[in-house]
N, CA, C and O atoms as CSV, one atom per row, in Angstrom:
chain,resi,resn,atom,element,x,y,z
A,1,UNK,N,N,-1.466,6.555,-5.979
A,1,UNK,CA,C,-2.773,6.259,-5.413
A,1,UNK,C,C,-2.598,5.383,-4.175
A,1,UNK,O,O,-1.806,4.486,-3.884
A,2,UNK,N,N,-3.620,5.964,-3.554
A,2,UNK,CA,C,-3.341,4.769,-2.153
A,2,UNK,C,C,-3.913,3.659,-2.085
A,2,UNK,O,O,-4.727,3.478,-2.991
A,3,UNK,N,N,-3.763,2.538,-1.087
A,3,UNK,CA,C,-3.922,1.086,-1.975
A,3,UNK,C,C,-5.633,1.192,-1.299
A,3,UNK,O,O,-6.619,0.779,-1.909
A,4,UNK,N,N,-5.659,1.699,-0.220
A,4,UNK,CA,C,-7.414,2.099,0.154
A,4,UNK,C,C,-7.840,2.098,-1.145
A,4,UNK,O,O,-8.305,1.149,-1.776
A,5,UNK,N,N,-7.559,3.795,-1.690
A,5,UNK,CA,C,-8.550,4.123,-2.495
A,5,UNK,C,C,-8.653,3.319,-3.715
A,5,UNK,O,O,-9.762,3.246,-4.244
A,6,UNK,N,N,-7.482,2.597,-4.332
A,6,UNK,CA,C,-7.707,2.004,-5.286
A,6,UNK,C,C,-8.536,0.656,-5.173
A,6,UNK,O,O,-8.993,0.246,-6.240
A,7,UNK,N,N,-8.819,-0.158,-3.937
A,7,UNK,CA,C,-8.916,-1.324,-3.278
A,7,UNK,C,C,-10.920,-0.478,-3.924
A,7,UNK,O,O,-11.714,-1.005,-4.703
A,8,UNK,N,N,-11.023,0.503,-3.388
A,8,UNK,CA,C,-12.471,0.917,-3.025
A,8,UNK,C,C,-13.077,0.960,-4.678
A,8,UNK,O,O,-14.154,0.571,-5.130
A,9,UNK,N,N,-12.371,1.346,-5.077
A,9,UNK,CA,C,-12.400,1.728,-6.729
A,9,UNK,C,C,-12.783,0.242,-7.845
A,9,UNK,O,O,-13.666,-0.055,-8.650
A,10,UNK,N,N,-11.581,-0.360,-7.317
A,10,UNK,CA,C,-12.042,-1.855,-8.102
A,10,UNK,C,C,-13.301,-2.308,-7.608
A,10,UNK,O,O,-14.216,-2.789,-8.276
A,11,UNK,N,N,-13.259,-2.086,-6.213
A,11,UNK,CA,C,-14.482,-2.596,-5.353
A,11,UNK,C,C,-15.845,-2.503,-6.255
A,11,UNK,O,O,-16.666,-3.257,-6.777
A,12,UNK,N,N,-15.574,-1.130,-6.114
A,12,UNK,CA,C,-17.077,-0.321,-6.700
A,12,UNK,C,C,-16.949,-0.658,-8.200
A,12,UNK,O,O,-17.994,-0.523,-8.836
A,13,UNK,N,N,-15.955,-1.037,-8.828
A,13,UNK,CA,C,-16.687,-1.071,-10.510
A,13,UNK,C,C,-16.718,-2.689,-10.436
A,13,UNK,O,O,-16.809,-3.316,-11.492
A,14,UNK,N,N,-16.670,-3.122,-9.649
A,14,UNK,CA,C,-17.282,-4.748,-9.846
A,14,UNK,C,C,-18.663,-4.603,-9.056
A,14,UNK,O,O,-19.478,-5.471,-9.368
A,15,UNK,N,N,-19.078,-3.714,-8.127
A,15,UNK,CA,C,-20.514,-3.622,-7.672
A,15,UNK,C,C,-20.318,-4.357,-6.948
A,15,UNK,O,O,-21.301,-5.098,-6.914
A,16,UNK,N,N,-19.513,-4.698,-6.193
A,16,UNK,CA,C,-19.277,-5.644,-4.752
A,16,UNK,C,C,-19.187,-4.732,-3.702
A,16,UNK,O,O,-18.403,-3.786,-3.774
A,17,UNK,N,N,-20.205,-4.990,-2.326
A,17,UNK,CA,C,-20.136,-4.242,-1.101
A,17,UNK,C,C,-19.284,-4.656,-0.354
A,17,UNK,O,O,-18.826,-5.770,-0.606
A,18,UNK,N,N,-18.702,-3.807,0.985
A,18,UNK,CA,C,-17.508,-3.964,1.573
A,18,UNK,C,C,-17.997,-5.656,2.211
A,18,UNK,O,O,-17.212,-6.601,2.295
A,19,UNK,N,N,-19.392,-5.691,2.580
A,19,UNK,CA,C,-19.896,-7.362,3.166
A,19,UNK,C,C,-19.661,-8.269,2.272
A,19,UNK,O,O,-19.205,-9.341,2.671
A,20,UNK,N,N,-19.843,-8.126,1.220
A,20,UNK,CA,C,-19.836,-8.727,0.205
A,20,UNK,C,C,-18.322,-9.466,0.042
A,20,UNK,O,O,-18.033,-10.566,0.512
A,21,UNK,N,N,-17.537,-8.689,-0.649
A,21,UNK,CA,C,-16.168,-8.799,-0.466
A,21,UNK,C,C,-15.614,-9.177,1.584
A,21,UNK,O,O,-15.027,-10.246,1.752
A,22,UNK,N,N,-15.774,-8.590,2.428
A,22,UNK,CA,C,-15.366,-9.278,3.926
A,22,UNK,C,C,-15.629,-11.218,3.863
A,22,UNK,O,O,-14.882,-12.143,4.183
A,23,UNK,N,N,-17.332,-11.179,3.177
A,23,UNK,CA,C,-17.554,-12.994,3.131
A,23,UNK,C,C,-16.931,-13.390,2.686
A,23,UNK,O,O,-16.395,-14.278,3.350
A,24,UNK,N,N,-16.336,-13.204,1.181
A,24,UNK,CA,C,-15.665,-13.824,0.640
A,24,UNK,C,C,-14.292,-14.198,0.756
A,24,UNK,O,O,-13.813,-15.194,0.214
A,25,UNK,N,N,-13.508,-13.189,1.645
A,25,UNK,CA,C,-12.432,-13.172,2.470
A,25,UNK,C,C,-12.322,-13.865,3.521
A,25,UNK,O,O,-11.213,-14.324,3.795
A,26,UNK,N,N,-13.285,-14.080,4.256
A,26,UNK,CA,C,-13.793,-14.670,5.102
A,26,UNK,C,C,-13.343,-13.641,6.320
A,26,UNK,O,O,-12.678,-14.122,7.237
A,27,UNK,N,N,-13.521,-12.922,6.337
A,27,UNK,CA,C,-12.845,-11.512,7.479
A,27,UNK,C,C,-14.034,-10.725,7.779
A,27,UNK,O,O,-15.097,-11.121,7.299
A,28,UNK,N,N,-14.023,-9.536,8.592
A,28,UNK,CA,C,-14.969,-8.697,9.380
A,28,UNK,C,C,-15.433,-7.567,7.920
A,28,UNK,O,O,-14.499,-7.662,7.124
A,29,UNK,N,N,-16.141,-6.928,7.553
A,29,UNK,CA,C,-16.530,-5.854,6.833
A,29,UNK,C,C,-15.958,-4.386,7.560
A,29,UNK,O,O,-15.856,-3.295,6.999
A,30,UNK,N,N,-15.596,-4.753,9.094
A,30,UNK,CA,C,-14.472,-3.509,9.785
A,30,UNK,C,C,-13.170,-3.674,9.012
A,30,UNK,O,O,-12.559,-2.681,8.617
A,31,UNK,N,N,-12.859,-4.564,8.853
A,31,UNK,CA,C,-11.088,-4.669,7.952
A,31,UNK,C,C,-11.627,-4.469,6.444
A,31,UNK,O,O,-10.994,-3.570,5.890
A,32,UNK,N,N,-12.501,-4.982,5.718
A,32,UNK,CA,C,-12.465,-3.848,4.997
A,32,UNK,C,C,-12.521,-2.358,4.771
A,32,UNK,O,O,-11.726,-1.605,4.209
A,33,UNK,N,N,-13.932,-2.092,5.494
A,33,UNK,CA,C,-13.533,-0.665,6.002
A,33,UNK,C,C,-11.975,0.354,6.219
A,33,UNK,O,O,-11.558,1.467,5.899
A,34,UNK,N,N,-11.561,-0.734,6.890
A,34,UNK,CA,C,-10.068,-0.732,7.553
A,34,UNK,C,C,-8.995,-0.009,6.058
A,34,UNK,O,O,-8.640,1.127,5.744
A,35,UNK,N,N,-8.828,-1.157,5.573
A,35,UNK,CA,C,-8.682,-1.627,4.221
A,35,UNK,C,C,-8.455,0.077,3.438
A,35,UNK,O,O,-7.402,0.616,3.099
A,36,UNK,N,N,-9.906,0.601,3.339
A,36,UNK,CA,C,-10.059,1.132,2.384
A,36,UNK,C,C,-9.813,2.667,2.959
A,36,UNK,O,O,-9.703,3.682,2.272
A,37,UNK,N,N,-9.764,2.578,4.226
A,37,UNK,CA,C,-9.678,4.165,4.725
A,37,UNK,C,C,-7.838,4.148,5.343
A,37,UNK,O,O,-7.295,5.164,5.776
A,38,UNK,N,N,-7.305,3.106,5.266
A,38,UNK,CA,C,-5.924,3.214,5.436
A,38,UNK,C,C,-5.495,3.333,6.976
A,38,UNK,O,O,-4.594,3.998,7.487
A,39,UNK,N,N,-6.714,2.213,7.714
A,39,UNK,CA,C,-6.335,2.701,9.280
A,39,UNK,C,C,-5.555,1.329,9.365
A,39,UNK,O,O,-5.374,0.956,10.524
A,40,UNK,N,N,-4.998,0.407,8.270
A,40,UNK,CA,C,-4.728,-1.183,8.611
A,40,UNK,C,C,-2.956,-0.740,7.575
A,40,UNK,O,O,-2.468,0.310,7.158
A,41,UNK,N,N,-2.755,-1.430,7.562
A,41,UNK,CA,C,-1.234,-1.613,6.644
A,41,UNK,C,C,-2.058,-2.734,5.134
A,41,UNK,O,O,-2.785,-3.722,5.032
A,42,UNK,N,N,-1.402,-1.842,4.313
A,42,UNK,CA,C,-1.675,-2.531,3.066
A,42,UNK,C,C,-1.563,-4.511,3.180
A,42,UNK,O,O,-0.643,-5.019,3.822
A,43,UNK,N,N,-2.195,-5.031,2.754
A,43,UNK,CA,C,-2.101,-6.763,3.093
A,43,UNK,C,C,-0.902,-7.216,2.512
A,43,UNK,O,O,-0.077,-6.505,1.938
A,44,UNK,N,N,-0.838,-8.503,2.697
A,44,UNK,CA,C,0.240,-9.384,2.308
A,44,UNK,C,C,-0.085,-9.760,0.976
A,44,UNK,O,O,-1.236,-9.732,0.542
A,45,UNK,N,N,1.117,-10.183,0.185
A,45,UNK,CA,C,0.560,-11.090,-1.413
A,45,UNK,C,C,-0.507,-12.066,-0.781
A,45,UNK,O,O,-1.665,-11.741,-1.041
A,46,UNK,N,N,-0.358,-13.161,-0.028
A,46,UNK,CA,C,-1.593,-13.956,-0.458
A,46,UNK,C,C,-3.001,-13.418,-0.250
A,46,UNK,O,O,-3.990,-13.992,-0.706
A,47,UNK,N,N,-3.058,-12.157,0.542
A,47,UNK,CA,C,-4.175,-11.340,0.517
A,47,UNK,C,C,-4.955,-10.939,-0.828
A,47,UNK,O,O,-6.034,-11.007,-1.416
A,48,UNK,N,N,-3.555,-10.446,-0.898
A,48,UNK,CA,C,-3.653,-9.584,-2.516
A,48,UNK,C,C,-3.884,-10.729,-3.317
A,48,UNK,O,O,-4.824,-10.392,-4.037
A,49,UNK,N,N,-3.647,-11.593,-3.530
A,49,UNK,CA,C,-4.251,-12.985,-4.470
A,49,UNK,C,C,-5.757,-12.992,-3.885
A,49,UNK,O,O,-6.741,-12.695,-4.563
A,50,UNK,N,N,-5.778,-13.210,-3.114
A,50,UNK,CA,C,-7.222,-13.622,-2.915
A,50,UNK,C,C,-8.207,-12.324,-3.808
A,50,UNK,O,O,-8.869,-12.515,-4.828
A,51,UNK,N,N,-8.022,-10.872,-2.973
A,51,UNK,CA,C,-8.671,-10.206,-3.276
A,51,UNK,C,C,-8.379,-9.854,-4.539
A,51,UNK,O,O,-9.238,-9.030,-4.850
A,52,UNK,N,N,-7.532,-10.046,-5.577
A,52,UNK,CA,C,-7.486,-10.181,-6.761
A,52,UNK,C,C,-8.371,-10.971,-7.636
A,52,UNK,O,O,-8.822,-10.489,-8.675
A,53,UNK,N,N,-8.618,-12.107,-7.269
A,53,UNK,CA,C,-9.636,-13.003,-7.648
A,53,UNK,C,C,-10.724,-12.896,-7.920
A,53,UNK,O,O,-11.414,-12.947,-8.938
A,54,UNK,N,N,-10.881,-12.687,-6.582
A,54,UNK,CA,C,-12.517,-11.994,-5.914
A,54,UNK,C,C,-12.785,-10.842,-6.899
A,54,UNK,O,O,-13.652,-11.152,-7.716
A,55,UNK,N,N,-12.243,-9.484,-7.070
A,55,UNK,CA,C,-12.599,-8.751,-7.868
A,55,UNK,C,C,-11.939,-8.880,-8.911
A,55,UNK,O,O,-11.705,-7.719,-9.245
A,56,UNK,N,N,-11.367,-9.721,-9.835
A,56,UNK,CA,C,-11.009,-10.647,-11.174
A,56,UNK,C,C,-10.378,-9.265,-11.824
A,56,UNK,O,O,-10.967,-8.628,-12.697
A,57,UNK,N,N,-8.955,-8.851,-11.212
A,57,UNK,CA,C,-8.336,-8.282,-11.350
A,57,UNK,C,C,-6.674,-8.685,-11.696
A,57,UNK,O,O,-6.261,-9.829,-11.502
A,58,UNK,N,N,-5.839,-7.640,-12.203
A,58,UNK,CA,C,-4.616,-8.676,-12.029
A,58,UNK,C,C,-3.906,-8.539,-10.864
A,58,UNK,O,O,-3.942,-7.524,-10.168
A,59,UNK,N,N,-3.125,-9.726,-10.575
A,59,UNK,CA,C,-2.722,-9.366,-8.955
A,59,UNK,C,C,-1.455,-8.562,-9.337
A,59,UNK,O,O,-1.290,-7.766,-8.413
A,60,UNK,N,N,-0.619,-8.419,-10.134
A,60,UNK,CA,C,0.599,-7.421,-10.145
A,60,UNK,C,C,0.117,-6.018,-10.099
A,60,UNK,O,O,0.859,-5.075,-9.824
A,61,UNK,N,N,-0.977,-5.920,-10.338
A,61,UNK,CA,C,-1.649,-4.160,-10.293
A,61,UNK,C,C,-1.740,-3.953,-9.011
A,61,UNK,O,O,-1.455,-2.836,-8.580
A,62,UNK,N,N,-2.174,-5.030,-8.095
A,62,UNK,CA,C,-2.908,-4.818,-6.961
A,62,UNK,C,C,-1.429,-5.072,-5.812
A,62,UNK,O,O,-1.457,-4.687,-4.643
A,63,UNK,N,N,-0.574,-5.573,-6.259
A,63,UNK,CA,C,0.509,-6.160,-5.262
A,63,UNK,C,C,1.262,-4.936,-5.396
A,63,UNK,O,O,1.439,-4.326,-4.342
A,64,UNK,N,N,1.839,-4.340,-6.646
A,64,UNK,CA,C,2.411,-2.992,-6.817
A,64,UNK,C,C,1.864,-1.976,-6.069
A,64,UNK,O,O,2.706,-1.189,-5.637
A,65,UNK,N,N,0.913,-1.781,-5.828
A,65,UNK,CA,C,0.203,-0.476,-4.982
A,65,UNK,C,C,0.412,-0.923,-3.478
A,65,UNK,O,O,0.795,-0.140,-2.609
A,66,UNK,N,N,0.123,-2.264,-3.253
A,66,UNK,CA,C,0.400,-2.862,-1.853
A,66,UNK,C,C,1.704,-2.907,-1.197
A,66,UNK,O,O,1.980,-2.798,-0.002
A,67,UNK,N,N,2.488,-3.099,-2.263
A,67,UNK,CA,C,3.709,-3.166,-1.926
A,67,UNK,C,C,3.991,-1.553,-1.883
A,67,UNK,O,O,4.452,-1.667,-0.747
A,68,UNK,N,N,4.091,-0.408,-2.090
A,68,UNK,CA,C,4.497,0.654,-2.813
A,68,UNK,C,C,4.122,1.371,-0.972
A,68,UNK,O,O,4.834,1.984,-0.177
A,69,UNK,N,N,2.535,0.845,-0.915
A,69,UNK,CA,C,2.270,1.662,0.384
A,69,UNK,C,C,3.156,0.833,1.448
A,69,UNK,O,O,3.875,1.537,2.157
A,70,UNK,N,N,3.205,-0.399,1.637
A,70,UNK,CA,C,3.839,-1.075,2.756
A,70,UNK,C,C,5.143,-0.660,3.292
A,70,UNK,O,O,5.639,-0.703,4.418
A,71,UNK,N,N,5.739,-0.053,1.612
A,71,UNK,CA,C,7.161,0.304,1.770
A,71,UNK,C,C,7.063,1.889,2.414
A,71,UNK,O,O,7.756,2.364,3.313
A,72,UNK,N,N,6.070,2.476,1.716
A,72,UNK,CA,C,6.505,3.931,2.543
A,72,UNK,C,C,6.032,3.922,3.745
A,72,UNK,O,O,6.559,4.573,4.647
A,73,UNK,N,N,4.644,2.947,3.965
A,73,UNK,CA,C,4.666,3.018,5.805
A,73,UNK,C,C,5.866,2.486,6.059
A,73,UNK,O,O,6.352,3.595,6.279
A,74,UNK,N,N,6.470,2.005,6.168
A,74,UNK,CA,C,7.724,1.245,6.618
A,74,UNK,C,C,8.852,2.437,6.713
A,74,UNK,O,O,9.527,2.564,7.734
A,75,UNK,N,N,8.992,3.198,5.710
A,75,UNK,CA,C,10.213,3.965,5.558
A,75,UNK,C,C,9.571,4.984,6.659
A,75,UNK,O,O,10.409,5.453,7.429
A,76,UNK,N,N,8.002,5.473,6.894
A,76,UNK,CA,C,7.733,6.879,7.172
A,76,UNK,C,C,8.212,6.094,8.721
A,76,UNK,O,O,9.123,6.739,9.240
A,77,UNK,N,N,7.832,4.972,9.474
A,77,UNK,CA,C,8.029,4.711,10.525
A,77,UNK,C,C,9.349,4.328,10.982
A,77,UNK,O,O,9.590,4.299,12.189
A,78,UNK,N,N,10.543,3.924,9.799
A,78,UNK,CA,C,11.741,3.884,10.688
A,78,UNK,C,C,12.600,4.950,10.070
A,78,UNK,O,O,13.756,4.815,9.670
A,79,UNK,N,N,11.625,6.368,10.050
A,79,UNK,CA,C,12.565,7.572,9.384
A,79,UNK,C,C,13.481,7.513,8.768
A,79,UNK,O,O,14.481,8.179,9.036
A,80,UNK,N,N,13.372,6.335,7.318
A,80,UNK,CA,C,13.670,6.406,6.237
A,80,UNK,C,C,13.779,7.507,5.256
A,80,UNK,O,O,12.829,7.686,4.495
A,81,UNK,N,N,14.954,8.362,5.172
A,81,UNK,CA,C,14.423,9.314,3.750
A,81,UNK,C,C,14.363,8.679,2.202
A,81,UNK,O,O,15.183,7.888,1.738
A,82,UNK,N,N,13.721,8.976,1.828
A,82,UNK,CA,C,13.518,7.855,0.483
A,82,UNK,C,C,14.999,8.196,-0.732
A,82,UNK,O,O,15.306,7.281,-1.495
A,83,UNK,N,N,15.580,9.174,-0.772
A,83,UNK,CA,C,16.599,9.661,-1.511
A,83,UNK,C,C,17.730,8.554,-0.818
A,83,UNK,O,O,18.698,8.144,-1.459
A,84,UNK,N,N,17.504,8.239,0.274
A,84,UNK,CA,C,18.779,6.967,0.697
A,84,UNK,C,C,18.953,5.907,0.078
A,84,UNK,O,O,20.065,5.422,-0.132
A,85,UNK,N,N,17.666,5.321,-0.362
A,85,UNK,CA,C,17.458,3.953,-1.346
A,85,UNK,C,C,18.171,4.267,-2.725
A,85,UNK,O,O,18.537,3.294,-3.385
A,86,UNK,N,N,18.374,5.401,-3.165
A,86,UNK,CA,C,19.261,5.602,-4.219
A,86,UNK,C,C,20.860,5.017,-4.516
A,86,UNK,O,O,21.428,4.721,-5.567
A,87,UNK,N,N,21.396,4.993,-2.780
A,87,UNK,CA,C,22.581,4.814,-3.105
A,87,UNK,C,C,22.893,2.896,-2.460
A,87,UNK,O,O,23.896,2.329,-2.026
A,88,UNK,N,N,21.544,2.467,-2.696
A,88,UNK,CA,C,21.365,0.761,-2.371
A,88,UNK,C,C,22.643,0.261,-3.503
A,88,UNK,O,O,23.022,1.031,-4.385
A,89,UNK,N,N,23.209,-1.090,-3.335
A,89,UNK,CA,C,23.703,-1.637,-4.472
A,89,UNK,C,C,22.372,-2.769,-4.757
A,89,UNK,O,O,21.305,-2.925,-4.163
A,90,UNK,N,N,22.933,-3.399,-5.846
A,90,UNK,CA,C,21.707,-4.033,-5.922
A,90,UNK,C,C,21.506,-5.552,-5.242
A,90,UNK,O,O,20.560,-6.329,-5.375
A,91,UNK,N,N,22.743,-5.691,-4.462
A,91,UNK,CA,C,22.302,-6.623,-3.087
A,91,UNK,C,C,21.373,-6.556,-2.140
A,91,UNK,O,O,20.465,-7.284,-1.740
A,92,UNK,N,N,22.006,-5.048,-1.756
A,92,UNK,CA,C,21.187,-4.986,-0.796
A,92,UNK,C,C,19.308,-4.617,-1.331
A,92,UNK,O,O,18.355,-4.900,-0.604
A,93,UNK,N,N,19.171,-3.947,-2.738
A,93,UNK,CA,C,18.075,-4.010,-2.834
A,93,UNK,C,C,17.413,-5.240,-2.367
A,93,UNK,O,O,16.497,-5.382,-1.557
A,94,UNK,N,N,18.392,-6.497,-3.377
A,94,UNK,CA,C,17.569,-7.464,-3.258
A,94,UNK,C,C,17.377,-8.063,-1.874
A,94,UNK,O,O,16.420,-8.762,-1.539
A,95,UNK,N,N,18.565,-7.647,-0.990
A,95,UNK,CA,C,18.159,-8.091,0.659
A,95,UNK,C,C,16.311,-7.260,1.277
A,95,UNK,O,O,15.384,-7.747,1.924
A,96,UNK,N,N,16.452,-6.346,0.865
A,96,UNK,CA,C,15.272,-5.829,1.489
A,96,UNK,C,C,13.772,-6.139,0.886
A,96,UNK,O,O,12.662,-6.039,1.408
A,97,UNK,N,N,14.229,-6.592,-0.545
A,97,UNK,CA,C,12.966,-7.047,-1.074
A,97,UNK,C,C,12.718,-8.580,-0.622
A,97,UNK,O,O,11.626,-9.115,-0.433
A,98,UNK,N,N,14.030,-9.163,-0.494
A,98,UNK,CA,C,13.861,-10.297,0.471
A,98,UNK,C,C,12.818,-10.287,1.799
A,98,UNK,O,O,11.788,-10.934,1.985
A,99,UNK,N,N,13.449,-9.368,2.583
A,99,UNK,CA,C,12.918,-9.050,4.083
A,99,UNK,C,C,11.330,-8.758,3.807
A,99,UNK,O,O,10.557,-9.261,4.622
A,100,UNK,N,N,10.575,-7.719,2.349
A,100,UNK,CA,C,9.778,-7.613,2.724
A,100,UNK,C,C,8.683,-8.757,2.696
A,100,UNK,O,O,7.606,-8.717,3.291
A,101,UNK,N,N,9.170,-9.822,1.868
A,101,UNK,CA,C,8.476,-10.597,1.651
A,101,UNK,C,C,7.838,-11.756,2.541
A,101,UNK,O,O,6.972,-12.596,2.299
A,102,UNK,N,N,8.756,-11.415,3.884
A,102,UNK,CA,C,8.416,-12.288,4.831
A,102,UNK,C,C,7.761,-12.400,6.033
A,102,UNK,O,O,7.975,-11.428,6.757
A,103,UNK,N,N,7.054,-13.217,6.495
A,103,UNK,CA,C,6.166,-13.184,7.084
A,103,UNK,C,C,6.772,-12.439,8.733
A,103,UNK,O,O,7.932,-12.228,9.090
A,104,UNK,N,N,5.718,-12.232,9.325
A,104,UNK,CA,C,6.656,-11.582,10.507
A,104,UNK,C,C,7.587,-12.353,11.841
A,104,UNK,O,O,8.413,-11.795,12.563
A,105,UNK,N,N,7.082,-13.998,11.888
A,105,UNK,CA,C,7.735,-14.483,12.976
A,105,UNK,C,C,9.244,-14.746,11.656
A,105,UNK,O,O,10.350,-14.536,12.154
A,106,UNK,N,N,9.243,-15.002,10.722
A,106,UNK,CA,C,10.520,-15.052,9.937
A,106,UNK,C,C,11.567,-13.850,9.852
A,106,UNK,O,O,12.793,-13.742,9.854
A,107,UNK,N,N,10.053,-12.689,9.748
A,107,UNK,CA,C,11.315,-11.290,10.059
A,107,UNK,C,C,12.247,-11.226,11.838
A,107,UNK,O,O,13.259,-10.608,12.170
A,108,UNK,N,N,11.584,-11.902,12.410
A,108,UNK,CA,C,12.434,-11.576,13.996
A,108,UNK,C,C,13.264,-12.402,13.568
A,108,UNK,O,O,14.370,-11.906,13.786
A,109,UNK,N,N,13.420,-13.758,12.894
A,109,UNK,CA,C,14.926,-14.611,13.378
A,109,UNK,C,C,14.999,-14.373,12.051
A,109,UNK,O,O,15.023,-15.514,11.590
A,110,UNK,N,N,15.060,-13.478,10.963
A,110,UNK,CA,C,16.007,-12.989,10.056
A,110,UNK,C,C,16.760,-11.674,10.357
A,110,UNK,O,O,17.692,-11.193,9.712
A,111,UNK,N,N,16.046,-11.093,11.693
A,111,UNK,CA,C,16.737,-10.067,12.264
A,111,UNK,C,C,17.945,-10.453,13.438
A,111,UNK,O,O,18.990,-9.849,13.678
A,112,UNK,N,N,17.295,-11.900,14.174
A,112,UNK,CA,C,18.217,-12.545,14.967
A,112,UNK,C,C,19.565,-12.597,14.623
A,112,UNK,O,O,20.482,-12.014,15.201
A,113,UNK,N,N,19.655,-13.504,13.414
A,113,UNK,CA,C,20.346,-13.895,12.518
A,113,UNK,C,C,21.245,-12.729,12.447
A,113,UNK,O,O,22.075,-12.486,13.324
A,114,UNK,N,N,21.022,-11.818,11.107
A,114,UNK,CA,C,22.111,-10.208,11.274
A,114,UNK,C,C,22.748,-10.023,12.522
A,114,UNK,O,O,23.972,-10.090,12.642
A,115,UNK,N,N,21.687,-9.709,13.802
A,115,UNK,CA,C,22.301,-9.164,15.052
A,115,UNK,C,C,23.415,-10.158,15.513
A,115,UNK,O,O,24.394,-9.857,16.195
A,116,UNK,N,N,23.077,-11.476,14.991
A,116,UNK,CA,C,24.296,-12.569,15.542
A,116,UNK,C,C,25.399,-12.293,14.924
A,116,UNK,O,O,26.426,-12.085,15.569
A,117,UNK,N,N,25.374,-12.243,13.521
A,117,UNK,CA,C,26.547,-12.284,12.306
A,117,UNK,C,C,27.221,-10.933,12.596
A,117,UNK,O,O,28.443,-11.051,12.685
A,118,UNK,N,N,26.615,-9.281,12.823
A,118,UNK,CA,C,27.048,-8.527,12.740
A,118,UNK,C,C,27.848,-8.299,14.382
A,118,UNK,O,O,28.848,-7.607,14.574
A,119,UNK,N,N,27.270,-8.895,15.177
A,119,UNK,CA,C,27.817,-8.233,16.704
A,119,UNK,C,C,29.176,-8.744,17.152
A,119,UNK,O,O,29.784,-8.440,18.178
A,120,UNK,N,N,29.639,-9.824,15.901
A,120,UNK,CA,C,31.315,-10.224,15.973
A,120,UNK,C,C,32.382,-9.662,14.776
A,120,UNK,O,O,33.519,-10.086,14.567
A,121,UNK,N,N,31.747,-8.697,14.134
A,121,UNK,CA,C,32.756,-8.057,13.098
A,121,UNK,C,C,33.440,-7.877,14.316
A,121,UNK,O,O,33.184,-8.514,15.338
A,122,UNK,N,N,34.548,-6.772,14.182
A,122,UNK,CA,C,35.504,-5.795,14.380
A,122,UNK,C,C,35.745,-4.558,13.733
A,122,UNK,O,O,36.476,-3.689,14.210
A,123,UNK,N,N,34.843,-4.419,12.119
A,123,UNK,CA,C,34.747,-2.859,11.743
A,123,UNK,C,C,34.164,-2.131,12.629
A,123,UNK,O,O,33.491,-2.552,13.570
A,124,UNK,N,N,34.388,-1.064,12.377
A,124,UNK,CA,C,33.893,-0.029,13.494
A,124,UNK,C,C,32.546,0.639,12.889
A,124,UNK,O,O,31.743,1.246,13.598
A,125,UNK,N,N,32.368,0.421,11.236
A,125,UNK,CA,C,31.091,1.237,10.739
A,125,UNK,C,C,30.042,0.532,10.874
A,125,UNK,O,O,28.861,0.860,10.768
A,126,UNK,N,N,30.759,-0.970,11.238
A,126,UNK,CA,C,29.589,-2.227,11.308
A,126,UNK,C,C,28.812,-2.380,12.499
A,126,UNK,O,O,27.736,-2.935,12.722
A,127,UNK,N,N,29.814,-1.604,13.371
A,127,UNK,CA,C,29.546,-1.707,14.946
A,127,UNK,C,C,28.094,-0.470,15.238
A,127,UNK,O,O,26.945,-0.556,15.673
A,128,UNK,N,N,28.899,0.516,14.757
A,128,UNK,CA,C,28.167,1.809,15.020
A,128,UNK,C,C,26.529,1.090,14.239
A,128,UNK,O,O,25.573,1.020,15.011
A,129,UNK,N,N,26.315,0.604,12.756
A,129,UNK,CA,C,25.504,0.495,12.264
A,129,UNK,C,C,23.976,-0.704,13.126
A,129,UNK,O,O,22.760,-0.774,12.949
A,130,UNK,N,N,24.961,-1.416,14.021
A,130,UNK,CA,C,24.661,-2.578,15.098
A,130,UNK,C,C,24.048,-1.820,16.295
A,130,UNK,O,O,23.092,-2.265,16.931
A,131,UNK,N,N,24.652,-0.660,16.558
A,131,UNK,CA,C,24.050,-0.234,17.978
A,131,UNK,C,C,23.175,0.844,17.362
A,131,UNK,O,O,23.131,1.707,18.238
A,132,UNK,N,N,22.342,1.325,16.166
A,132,UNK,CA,C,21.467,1.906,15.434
A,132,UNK,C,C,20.597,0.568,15.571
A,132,UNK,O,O,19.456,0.674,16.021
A,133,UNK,N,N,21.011,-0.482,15.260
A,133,UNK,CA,C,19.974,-1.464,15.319
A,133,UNK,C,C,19.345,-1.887,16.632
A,133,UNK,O,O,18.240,-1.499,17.012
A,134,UNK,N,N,19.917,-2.485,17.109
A,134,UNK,CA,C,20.031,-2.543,18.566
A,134,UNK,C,C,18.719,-1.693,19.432
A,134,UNK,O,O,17.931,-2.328,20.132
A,135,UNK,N,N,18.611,0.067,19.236
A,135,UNK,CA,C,18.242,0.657,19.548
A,135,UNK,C,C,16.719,0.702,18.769
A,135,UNK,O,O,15.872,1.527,19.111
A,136,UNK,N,N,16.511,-0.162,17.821
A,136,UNK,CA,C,15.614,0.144,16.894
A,136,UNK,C,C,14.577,-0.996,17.374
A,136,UNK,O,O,13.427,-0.930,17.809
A,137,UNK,N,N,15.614,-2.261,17.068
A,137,UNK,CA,C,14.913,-3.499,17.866
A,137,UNK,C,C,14.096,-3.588,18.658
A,137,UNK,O,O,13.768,-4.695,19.086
């Protein structure tokens, strides 16, 4: 399910309007809108807390769907095939569940960071994997 439609769904069985829910957010009734038709990127956890609240839901229901879409916009935009995450170890899972968790001026100097550490190996798969980045950056 997409986190729109499910967002619209809780919405509606608590009988809360998109204004309704925007006040309480303290945000525009366009980002909900937004929100629910999937023209915005699924929110952040403390979003998802809030609007968990608000419609007195649990937030792991609501963070799982958030998270689930964030990740495939993410994969559909850096032409991720999803069968690749199969052969993750479980470092690197946990590196990326790291990454997603962070806010975005933290994601540039956690990307800084890599591009620094990786651009003085001397492997050559590390190199090639650096100028994929590089180009992505």
């Amino acid at each position: 399910m997409r986190f729109g439609d499910y967002l619209k769904s809780k919405r509606k069985t608590k009988s809360v309007t998109q204004e309704d829910l925007a006040r309480s957010l303290e945000v525009s009734s366009v980002y909900i809108h937004q929100l629910e038709t999937g023209k915005v990127d699924a929110p952040s956890l403390e979003r998802c807390e809030q609007l968990a609240s608000i419609l007195e839901i649990k937030i792991d229901e609501l963070w799982n769907v958030a998270k689930r879409e964030r990740l495939k916009r993410f994969m559909d935009k850096e032409d991720i095939i999803q069968e690749n995450l199969e052969i993750l170890t479980e470092e690197e899972k946990l590196l990326i569940n790291l990454y997603r968790n962070l806010d975005e001026e933290m994601r540039k100097d956690f990307s800084g960071m890599i591009f620094m550490l990786l651009r003085h190996t001397q492997n050559e798969d590390v190199q090639k994997v650096l100028e994929e980045f590089t180009k992505c950056a």
